[in-house]
C-alpha positions as CSV (number, residue, x, y, z in Angstrom):
1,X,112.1,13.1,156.9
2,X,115.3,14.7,158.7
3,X,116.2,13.3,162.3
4,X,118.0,15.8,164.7
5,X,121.4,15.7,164.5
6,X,124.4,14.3,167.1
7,X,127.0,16.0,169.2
8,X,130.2,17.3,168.8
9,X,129.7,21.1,168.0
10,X,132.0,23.1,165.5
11,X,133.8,26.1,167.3
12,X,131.2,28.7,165.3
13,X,129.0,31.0,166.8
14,X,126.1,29.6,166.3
15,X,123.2,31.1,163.9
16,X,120.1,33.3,165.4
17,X,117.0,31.1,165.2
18,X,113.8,32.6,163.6
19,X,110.5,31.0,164.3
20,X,109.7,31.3,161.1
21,X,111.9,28.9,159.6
22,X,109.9,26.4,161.4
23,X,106.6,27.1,160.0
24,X,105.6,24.5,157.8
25,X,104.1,26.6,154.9
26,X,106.1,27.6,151.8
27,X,109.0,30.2,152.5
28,X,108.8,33.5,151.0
29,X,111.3,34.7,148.6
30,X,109.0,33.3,145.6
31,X,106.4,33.2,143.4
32,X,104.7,30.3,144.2
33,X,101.9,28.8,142.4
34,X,100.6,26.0,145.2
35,X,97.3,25.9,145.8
36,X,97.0,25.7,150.2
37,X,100.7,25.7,150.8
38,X,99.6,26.3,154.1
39,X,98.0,23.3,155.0
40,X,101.2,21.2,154.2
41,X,102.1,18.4,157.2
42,X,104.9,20.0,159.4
43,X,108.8,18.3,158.9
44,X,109.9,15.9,161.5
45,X,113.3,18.4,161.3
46,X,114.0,19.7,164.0
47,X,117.3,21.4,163.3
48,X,119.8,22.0,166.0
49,X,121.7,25.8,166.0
50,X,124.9,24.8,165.6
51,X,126.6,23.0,162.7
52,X,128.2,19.7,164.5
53,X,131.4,17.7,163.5
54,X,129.7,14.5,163.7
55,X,125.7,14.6,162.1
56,X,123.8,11.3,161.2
57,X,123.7,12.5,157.3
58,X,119.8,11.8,155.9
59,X,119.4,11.1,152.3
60,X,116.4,12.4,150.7
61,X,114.9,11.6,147.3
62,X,113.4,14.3,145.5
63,X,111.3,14.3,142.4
64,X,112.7,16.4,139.9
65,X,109.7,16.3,137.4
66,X,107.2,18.3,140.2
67,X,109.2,20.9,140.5
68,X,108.4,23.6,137.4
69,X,109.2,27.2,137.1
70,X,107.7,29.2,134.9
71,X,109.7,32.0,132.6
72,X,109.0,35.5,133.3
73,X,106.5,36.9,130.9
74,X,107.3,40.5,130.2
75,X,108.8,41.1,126.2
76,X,112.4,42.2,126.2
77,X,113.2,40.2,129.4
78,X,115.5,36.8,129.7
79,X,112.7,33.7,131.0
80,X,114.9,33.8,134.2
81,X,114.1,37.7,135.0
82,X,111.9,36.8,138.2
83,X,110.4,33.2,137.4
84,X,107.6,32.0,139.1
85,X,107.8,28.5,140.9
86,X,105.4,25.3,141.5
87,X,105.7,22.0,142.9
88,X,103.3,19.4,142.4
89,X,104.1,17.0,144.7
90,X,103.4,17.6,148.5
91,X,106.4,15.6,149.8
92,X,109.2,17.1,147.3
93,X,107.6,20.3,148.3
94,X,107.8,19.9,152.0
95,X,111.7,18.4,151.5
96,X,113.1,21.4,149.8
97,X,111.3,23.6,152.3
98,X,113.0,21.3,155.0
99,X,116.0,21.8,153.6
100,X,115.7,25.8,152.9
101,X,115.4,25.4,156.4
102,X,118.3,24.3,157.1
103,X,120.4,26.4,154.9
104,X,118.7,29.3,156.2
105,X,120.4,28.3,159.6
106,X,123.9,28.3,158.4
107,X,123.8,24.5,157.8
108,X,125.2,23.0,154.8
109,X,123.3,21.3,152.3
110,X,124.3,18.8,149.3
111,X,122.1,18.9,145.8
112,X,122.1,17.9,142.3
113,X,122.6,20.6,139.4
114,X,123.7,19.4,136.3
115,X,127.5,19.8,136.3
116,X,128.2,17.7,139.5
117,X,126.1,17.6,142.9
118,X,127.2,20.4,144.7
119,X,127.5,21.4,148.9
120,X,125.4,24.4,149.4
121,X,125.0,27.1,152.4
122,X,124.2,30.9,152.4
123,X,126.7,33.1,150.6
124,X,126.4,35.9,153.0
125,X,126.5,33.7,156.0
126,X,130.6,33.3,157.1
127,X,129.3,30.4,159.7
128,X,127.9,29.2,156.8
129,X,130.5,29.2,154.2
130,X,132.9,28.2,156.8
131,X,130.9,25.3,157.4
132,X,131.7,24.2,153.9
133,X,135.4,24.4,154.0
134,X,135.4,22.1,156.9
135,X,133.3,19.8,155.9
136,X,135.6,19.0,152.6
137,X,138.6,19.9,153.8
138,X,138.7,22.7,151.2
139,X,142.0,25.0,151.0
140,X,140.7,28.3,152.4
141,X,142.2,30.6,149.7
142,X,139.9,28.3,146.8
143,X,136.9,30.9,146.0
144,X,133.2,29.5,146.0
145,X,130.7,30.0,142.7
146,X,127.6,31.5,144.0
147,X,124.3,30.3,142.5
148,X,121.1,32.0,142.2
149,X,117.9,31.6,140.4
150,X,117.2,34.2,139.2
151,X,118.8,37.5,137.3
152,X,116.7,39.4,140.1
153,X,118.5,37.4,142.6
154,X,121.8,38.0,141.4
155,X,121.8,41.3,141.1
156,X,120.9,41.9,144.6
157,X,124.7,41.4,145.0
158,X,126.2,43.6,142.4
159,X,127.5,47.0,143.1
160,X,124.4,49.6,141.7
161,X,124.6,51.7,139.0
162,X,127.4,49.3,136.8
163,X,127.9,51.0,134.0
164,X,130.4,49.9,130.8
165,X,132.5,53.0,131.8
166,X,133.7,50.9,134.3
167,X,134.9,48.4,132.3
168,X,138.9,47.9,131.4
169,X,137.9,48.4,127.7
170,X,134.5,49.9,126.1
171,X,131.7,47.9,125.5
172,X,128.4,48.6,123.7
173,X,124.9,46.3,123.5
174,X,121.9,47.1,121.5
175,X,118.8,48.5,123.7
176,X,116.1,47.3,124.0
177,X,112.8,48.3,124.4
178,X,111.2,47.5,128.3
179,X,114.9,46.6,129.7
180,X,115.4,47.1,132.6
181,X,116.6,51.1,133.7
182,X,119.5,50.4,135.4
183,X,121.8,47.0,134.4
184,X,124.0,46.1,137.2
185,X,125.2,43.2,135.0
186,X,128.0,43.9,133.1
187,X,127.3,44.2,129.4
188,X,129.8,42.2,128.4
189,X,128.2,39.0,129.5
190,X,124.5,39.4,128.4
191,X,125.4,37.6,125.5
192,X,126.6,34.8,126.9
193,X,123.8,34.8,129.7
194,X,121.0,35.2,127.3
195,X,122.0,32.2,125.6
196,X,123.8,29.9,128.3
197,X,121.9,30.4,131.6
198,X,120.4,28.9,133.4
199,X,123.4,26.3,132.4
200,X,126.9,25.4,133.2
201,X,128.6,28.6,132.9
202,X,130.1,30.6,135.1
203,X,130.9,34.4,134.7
204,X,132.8,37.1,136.9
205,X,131.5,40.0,138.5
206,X,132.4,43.2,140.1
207,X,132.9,42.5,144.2
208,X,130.7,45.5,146.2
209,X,132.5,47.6,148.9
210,X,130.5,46.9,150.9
211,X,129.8,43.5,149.7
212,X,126.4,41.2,151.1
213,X,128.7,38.1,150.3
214,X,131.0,36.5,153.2
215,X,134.7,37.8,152.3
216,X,135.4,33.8,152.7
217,X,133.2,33.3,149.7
218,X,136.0,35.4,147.3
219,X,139.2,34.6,149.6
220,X,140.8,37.8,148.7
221,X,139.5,38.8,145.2
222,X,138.2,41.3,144.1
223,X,135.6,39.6,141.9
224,X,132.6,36.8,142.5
225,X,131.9,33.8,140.6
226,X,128.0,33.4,139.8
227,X,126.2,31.2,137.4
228,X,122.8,30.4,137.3
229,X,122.4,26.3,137.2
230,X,119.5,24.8,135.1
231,X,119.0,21.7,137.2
232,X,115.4,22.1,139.0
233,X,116.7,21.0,142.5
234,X,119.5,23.8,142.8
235,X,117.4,26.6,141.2
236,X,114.4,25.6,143.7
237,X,117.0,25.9,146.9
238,X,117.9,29.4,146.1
239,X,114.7,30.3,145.2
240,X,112.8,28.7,148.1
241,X,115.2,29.9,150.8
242,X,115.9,33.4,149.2
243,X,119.6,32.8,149.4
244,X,122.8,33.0,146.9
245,X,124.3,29.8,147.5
246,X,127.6,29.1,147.6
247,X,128.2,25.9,146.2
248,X,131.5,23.9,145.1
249,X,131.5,20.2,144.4
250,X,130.0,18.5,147.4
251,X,133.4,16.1,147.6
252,X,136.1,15.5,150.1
253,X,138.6,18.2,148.7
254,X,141.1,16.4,145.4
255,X,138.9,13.9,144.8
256,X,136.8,12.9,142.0
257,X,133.6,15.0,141.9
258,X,130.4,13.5,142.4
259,X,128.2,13.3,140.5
260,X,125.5,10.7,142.2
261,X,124.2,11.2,146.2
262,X,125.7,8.0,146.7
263,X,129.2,9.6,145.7
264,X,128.3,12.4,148.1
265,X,127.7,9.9,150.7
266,X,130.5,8.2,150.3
267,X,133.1,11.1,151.2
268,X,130.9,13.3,153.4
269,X,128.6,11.0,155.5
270,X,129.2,12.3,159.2
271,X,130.2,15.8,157.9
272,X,127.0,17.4,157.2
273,X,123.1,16.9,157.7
274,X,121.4,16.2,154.5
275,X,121.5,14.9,150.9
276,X,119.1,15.6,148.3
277,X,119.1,12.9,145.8
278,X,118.0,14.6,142.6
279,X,119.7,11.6,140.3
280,X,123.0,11.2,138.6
281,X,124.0,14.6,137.2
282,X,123.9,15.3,133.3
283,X,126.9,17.3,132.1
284,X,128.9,15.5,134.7
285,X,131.9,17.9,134.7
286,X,131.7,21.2,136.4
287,X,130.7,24.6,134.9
288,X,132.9,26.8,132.3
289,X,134.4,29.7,134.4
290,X,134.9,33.0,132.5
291,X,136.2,37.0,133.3
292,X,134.5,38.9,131.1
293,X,136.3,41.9,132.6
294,X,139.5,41.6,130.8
295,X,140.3,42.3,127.4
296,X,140.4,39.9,126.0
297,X,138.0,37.6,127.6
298,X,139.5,34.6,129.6
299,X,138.3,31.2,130.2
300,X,140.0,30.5,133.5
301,X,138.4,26.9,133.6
302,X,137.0,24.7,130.9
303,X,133.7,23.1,131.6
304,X,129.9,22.0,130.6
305,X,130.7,25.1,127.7
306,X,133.2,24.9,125.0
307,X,135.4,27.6,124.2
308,X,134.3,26.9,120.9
309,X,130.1,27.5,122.0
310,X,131.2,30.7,123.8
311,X,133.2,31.7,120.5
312,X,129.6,31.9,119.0
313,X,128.4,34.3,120.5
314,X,131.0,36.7,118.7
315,X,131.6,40.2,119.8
316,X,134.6,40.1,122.0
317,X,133.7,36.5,122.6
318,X,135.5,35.7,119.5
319,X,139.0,36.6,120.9
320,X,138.1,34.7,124.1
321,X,141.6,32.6,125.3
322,X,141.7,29.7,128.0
323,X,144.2,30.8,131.3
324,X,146.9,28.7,131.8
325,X,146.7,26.9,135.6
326,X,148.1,28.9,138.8
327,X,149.0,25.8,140.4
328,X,153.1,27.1,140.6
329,X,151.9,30.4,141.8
330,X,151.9,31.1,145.5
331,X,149.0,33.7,144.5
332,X,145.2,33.0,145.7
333,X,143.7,31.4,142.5
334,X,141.1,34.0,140.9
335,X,138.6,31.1,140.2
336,X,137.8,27.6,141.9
337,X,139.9,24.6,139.9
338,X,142.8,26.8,138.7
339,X,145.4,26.2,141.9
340,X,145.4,22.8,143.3
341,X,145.4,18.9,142.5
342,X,141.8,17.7,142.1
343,X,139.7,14.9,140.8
344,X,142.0,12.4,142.7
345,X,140.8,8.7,143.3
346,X,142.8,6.8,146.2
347,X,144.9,5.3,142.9
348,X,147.3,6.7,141.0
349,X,146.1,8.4,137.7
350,X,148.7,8.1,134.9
351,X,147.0,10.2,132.1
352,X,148.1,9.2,128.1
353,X,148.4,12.2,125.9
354,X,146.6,11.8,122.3
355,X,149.0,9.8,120.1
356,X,150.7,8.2,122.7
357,X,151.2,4.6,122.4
358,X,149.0,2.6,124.6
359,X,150.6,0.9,127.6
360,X,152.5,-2.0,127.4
361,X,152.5,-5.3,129.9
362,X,155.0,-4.4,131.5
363,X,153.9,-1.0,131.7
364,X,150.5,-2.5,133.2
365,X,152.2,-5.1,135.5
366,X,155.2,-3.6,136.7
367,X,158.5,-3.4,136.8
368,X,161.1,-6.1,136.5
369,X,162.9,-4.7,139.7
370,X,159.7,-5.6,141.3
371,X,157.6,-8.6,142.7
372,X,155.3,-6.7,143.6
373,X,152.2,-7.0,140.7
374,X,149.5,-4.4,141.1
375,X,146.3,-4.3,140.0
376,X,145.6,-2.1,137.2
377,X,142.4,-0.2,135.8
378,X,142.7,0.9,132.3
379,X,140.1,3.8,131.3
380,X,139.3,3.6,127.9
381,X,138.2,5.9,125.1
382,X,138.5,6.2,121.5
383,X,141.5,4.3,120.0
384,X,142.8,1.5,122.6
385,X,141.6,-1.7,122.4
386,X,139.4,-3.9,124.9
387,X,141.4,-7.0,126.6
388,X,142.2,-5.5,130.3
389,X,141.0,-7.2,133.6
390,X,139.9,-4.4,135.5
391,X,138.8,-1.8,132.5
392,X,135.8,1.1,131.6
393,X,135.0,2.3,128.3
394,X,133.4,6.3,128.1
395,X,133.3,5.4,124.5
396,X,134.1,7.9,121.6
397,X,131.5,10.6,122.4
398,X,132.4,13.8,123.7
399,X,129.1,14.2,126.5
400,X,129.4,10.6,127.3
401,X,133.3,11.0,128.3
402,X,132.5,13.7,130.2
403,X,129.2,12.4,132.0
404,X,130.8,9.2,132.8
405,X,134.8,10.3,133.8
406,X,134.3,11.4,137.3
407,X,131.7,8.2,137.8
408,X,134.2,5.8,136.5
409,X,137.2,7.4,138.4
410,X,135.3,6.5,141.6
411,X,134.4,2.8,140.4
412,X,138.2,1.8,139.8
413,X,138.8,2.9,143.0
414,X,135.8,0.9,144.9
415,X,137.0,-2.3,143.3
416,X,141.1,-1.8,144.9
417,X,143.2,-0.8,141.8
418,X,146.1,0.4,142.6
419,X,147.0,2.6,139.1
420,X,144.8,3.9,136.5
421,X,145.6,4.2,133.6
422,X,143.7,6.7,131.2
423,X,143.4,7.3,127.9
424,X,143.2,11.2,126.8
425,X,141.7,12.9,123.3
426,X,142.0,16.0,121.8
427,X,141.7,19.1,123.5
428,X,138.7,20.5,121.9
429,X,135.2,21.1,122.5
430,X,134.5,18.6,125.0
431,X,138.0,17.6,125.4
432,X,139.7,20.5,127.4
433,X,137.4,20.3,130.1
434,X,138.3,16.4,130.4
435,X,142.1,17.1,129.7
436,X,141.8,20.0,132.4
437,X,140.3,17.5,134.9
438,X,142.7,14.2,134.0
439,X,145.5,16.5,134.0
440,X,144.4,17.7,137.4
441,X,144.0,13.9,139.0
442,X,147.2,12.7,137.3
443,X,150.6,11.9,138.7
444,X,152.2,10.6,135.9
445,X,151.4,12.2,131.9
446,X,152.9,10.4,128.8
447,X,153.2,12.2,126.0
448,X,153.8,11.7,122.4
449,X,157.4,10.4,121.2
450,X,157.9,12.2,117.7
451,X,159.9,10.1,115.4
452,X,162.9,11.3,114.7
């Protein structure tokens, strides 16, 4: 399992230790279903207190198909009320436990969910989130989503009663029978939670005073990010340990996000203890980000949703309009992806606009004023042509360009091109996720030349 870490400590207090975190039986916090979790072999693991600049980074495989949780039961609530949790398999078991360990010591943990793997610590722990700045490099004014699994978990952090009074503008939703007495969650988003969580949506919520989250988790807002993610691995973590997790995209800060351990490795070996390999992720682009809290309804950063799928819901839903970027403001952004260039690789990204033509040779092996000839990727989806040396296709399909762009960002880079050159489509559905995320990584957009 985990070796103990090397030298070189962070200057952070460092976390109390509880013997308990070093018992080898399941952790409470859930409902789980194991037969003699008590008789499970002890982790080699022996955690140090402190979280260290330098760590000999483990990578751990996990097996995603023993891990089942099991919706809550009771009529009128949503499946992820209070679920109840098994694993089948003794040595995923005693991995996620070894890592609830660790994140129950302020230590930072990477994981799959199904947007992109993500870097996880305690959200109420500021050694913790601090720990996750540093080890990407993050902008400390760049808020953190928080991830739970389950509603009960979430609203542990909400302010109590929320009522719609409180809202900017009035909001009404049906009751029903057996709900629960008091709803902390806002109104406003049971729509979208009963039909997209656990998934790749993010919502808004109302910051406590006092708040149980680290004030580095929000930066200086006075709302919290939370979503619920649907990938086994991440909603096992959070329930396992008993912690909100605050988790961006376990990257080096601007570049591409990962979305395989191996990407993980490959920008934050040395910077933090442990890797759970869960598989490549399945969206493959982060999670929607919406503020339910204004009227009307914002999406402040595309993702796994559509603005068209949240449209569906209807109510205010219907009116819902996508933010523009605050990347010219000198204001803290009010959600993570809204400020700040991201998605870089090491090569320059120079994005194509729909209906612009596709690059030339000489636009692909520079300039006449030049001796210099670089070598070129060329990322391809729906309309160019195949012919370039170094080139990927994502093919026509909205999922697949999304699943693959982040993966195929990272390849051109591995094999030494010097300029990418990218292909965009039409900012719908899928597309204004991907147009949000090229536009991000790019140096360099050509648009469309009208005729005249």
């Amino acid at each position: 399992m985990l070796s103990a870490l090397e030298t070189d400590p962070l200057d952070i207090p460092p976390a109390p230790v509880d013997p308990e975190h070093h018992k080898p039986s399941c952790i409470s916090g859930y409902h789980s279903s194991n037969s003699d979790s008590s008789s499970s072999p002890s982790s080699t693991c022996t955690p140090p207190v402190n979280y260290r600049r330098t760590v000999h980074t483990i990578i751990d495989q996990v097996d995603t198909d023993a891990i089942q949780f099991t919706p809550s039961s009771k009529p009128g609530e949503h499946p992820y009320e209070d679920p109840s949790l098994r694993i089948y398999n003794d040595e995923t078991r005693i991995a996620l436990e070894s890592a609830a360990r660790l994140l129950k010591r302020a230590q930072p943990v990477a994981f799959p969910t199904e947007t992109v793997y993500g870097l996880g610590a305690d959200a109420t722990s500021t050694d913790a989130v601090k720990s996750i700045y540093t080890a990407k490099s993050r902008p400390a004014d760049n808020p953190l989503i928080v991830h739970v699994a389950s509603l009960k978990q979430l609203r542990r952090l909400l302010p109590r009663p929320y009522t719609a009074a409180r809202l900017p503008f009035p909001v009404s939703a049906p009751q029903k029978e057996d709900t629960i007495d008091e709803e902390t969650i806002p109104q406003v988003y049971l729509p979208l939670i009963e039909r997209f969580w656990p998934g790749p949506l993010t919502i808004l919520l109302p910051l406590p005073n006092p708040s149980p989250l680290s004030p580095r988790v929000t930066s200086t807002q006075p709302t919290f990010a939370a979503r619920m993610p649907r990938h086994p691995i991440a909603l096992a973590l959070a329930a396992i340990s008993d912690l909100p997790l605050a988790a961006p995209s376990a990257n080096a800060s601007g570049r591409p996000s990962p979305t395989t351990a191996q990407h993980v490795f490959a920008d934050l070996n040395g910077k933090i203890p442990l890797i759970i390999d869960g598989g490549s992720a399945d969206v493959g682009l982060e999670s929607t980000v919406v503020d339910g809290l204004h009227n009307p309804p914002v999406i402040l950063r595309p993702g796994g949703i559509s603005a068209e799928e949240i449209r569906q819901c209807g109510g205010v839903w219907k009116n819902v309009v996508v933010a523009k970027r605050d990347e010219e403001s000198d204001m803290a952004p009010r959600a993570p992806g809204m400020k700040y260039k991201h998605y870089s690789p090491r090569a320059g990204v120079i994005l194509y606009d729909v209906g612009a033509n596709a690059p030339s040779g000489r636009d692909l092996f520079g300039s006449s004023k030049s001796n210099y000839i670089c070598r070129v990727g060329v990322v391809r989806t729906r309309t160019w042509k195949e012919g370039f040396i170094f080139e990927r296709s994502l093919g026509s399909n909205g999922k697949d360009i999304s699943r693959g762009l982040f993966s195929v960002l990272r390849e051109l880079d591995e094999v030494g091109v010097d300029v990418i050159y990218v292909e965009g489509i039409e900012e719908a559905d899928e597309g204004l996720a991907v147009m949000n995320r090229l536009g991000k990584a790019a140096s360099v957009v050509v648009r469309k030349v009208d005729d005249v």
